[in-house]
C-alpha positions as CSV (number, residue, x, y, z in Angstrom):
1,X,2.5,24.9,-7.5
2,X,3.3,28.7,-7.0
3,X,-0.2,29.7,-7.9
4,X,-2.1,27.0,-5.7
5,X,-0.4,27.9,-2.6
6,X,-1.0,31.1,-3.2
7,X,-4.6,30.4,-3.9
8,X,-4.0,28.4,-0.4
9,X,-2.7,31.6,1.4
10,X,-5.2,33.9,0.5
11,X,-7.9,31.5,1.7
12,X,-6.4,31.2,4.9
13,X,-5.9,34.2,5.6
14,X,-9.4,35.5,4.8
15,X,-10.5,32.6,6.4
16,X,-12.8,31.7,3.4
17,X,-16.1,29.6,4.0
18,X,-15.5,26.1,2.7
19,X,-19.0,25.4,2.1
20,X,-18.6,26.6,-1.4
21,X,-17.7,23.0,-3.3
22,X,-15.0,24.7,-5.3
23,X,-13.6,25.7,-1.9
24,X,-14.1,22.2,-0.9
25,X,-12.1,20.4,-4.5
26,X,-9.2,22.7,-4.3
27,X,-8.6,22.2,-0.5
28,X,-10.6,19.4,1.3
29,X,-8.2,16.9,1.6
30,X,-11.2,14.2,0.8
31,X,-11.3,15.5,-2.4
32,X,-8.2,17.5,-3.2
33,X,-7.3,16.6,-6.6
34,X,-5.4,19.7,-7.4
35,X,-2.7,19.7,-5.2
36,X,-3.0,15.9,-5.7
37,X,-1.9,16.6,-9.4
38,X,0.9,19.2,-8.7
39,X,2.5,16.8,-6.5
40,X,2.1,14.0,-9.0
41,X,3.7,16.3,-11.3
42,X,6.6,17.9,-9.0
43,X,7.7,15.0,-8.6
44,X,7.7,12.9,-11.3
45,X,9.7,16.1,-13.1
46,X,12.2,15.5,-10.4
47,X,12.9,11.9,-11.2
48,X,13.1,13.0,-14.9
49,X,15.9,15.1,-14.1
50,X,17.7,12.6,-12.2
51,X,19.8,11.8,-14.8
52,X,21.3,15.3,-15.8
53,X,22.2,16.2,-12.1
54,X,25.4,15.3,-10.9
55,X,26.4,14.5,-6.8
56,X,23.4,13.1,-6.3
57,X,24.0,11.5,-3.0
58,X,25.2,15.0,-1.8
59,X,22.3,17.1,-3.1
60,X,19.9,14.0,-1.5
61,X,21.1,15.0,1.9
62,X,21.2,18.7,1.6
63,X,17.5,18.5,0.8
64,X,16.7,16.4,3.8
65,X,19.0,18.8,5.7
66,X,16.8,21.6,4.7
67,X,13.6,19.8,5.0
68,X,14.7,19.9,8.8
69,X,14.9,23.1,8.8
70,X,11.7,24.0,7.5
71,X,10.2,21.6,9.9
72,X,11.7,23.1,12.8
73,X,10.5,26.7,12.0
74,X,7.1,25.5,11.3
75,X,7.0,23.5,14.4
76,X,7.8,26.9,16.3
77,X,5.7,29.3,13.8
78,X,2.8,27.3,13.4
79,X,3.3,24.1,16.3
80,X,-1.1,22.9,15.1
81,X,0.0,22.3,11.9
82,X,3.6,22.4,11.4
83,X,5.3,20.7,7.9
84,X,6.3,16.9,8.9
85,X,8.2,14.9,6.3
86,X,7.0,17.3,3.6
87,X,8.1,17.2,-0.4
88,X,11.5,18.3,0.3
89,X,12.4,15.9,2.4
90,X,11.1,13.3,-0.4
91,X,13.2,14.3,-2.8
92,X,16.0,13.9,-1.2
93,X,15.2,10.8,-0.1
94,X,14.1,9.7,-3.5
95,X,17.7,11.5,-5.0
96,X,19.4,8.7,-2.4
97,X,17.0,5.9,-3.7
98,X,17.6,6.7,-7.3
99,X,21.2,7.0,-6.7
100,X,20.9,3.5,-5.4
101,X,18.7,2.0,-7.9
102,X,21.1,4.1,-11.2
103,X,24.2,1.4,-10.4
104,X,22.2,-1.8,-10.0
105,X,19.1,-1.1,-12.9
106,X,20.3,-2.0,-16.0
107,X,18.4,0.8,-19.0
108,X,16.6,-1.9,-21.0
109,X,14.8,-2.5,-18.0
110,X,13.6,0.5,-17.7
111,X,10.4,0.4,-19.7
112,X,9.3,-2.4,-16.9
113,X,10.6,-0.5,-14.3
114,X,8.1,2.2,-15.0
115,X,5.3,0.0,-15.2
116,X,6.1,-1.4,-11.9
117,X,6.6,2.1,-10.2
118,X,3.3,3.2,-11.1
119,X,1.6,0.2,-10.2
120,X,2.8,0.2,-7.0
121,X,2.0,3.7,-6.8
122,X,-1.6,3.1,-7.6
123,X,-1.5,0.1,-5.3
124,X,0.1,1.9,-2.0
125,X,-2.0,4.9,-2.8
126,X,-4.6,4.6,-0.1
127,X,-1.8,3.3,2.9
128,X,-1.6,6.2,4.7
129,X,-5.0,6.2,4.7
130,X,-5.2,2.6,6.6
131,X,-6.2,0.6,4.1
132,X,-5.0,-0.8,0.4
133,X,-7.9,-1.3,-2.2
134,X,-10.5,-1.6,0.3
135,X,-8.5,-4.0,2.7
136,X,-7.7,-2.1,6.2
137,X,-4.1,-2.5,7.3
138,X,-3.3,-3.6,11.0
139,X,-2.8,-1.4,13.2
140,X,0.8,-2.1,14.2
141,X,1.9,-0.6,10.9
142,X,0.3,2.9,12.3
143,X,2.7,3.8,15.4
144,X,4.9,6.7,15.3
145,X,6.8,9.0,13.5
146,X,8.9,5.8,11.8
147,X,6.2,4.5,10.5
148,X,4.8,7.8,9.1
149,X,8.0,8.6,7.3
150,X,7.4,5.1,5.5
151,X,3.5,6.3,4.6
152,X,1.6,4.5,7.7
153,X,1.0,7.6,9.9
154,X,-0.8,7.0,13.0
155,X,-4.1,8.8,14.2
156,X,-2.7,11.5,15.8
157,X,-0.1,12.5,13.0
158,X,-0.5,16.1,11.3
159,X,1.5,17.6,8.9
160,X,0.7,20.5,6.4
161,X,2.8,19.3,3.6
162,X,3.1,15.1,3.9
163,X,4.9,13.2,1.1
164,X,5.9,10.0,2.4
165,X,8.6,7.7,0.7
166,X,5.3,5.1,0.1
167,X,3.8,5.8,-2.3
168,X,5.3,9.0,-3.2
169,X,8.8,7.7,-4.5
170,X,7.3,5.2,-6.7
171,X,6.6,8.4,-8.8
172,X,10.1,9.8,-8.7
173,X,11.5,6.3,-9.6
174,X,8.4,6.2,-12.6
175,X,10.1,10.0,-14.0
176,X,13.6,8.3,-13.7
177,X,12.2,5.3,-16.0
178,X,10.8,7.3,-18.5
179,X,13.8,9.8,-19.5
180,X,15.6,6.3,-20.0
181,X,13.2,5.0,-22.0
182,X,13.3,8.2,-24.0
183,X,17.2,8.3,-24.2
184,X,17.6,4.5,-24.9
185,X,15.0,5.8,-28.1
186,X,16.5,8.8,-29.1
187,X,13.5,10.5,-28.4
188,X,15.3,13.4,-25.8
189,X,14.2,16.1,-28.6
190,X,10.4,16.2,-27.4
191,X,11.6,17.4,-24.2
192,X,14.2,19.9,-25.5
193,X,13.7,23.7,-25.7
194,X,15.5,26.4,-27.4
195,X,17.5,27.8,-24.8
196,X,18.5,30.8,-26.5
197,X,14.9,32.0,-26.1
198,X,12.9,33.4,-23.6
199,X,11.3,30.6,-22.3
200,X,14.7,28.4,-22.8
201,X,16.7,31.2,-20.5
202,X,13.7,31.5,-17.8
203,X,13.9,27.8,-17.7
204,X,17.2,27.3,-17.3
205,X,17.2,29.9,-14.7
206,X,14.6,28.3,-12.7
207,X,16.2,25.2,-13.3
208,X,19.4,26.5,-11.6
209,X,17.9,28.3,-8.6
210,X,14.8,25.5,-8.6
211,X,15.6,25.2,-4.3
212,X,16.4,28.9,-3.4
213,X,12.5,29.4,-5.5
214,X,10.9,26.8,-3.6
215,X,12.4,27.8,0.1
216,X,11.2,31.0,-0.6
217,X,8.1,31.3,-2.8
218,X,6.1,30.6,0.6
219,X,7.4,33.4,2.8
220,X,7.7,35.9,0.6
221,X,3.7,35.0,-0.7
222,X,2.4,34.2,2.8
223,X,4.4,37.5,4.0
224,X,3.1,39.9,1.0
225,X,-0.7,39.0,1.9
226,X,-0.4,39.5,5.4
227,X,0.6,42.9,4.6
228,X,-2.3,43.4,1.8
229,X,-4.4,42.0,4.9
C-alpha cells in the first residue's frame, strides 16, 4: 500500500501522461486492479485481526473519529478531490459491525459465514457503480451523502479514497470468518511467525503503531517529493 501510493504521488506530481496503458492499469479507475487488490487485502487482514484486538467498540470509533479528521483537512487542502468516507472510516465501521456480529455468530458457523461474505461481496461489487450484475439500480438509491456511505453514491460524489460499508465490509466480515475457521481447526500455526526474529519484531512493531504508520505514510511521502520536485 506504501509503495503504490507512493507510485501514486510521484505520478501526480510529475503530472505523468496516462496514455501509457501501464499508467492507465495502475491508476485508471476503469481498470485499476492494483489498488483494487491492496484494498482487498487491507482489509480482509483487518478482519483477521479482529479477534486478537481488544475494545473493539472503542478503537471502531476512534478510527471513524480520525477518518473525520483526515476528511476535513483534505476538504480544505485539496476541496476537488478531498478523501470522503475513505478506508479508515471503514474499518471502524466494520470493527463496530464485527463487534456486533462476535456476540450473536456462533464459530461453527463460521465456515458459512465466509462463503456468504464473499458472495455478497462479489454480488454488491458493481453498486456504487449503479448497477448489480448488469441490472441498473433506481435512481432513488443514488441521492446524497447517506446513500454513498452505504455504497450508492450519487453523480456528483467524489472522493479520492472511497471504501463504502457495501461491499467493502463484506471483506472485513470474510477475514473475521476465516481466523475462526482456522482457530476452530487448530490451524493458527500457518499464520504464526517467530517473533524473536527480525521479521517477527518488525511485525509486531508495525502491528502496534499500524494507525500512527497509516496517518502518516501519506504526508511525510507526498511531502518528501514535493521537496525532491
Amino acid at each position: 500500500m506504501i509503495a503504490y501510493r507512493t507510485v501514486w504521488d510521484f505520478v501526480t506530481l510529475w503530472e505523468t501522461d496516462f496514455s501509457d496503458p501501464w499508467h492507465r492499469a495502475l491508476f485508471e479507475p476503469t481498470v485499476a486492479w492494483i489498488p483494487q487488490y491492496i484494498g482487498f487485502t487491507f482489509i480482509f487482514i483487518a478482519g483477521m485481526s479482529f479477534t486478537l484486538g481488544s475494545r473493539h467498540l472503542v478503537k471502531g470509533l476512534q478510527l471513524i473519529a480520525w477518518s473525520t479528521v483526515i476528511s476535513l483537512i483534505t476538504w480544505f487542502a485539496i476541496p476537488e478531490n478531498p478523501v470522503r468516507f475513505g478506508v479508515l472510516n471503514l474499518l471502524g465501521c466494520g470493527m463496530i459491525v464485527l463487534w456486533a456480529l462476535d456476540r450473536v455468530l456462533p464459530e461453527r458457523a463460521s465456515t458459512l459465514g465466509f462463503v456468504v461474505s464473499l458472495a455478497l461481496y462479489a454480488f454488491f461489487f458493481d453498486a456504487q457503480r449503479g448497477t448489480i450484475w448488469g441490472i441498473d439500480l433506481p435512481d432513488a438509491l443514488y441521492r446524497n451523502d447517506v446513500t454513498a456511505f452505504f455504497g450508492f453514491p450519487p453523480s456528483d460524489f467524489i472522493s479520492s479514497d472511497y471504501y463504502p460499508l457495501i461491499p467493502y465490509v463484506f471483506v472485513m466480515i470474510a477475514g473475521y470468518c476465516t481466523f475462526n475457521v482456522l482457530a476452530r481447526a487448530n490451524r493458527l500455526a500457518i499464520l504464526s511467525v517467530d517473533y524473536t526474529s527480525a521479521l517477527g519484531r518488525a511485525l509486531r512493531w508495525m502491528g502496534r503503531h499500524s494507525l500512527v504508520i497509516y496517518l502518516l505514510h501519506q504526508p511525510i511521502i507526498f511531502g518528501t517529493l514535493y521537496l525532491l520536485k
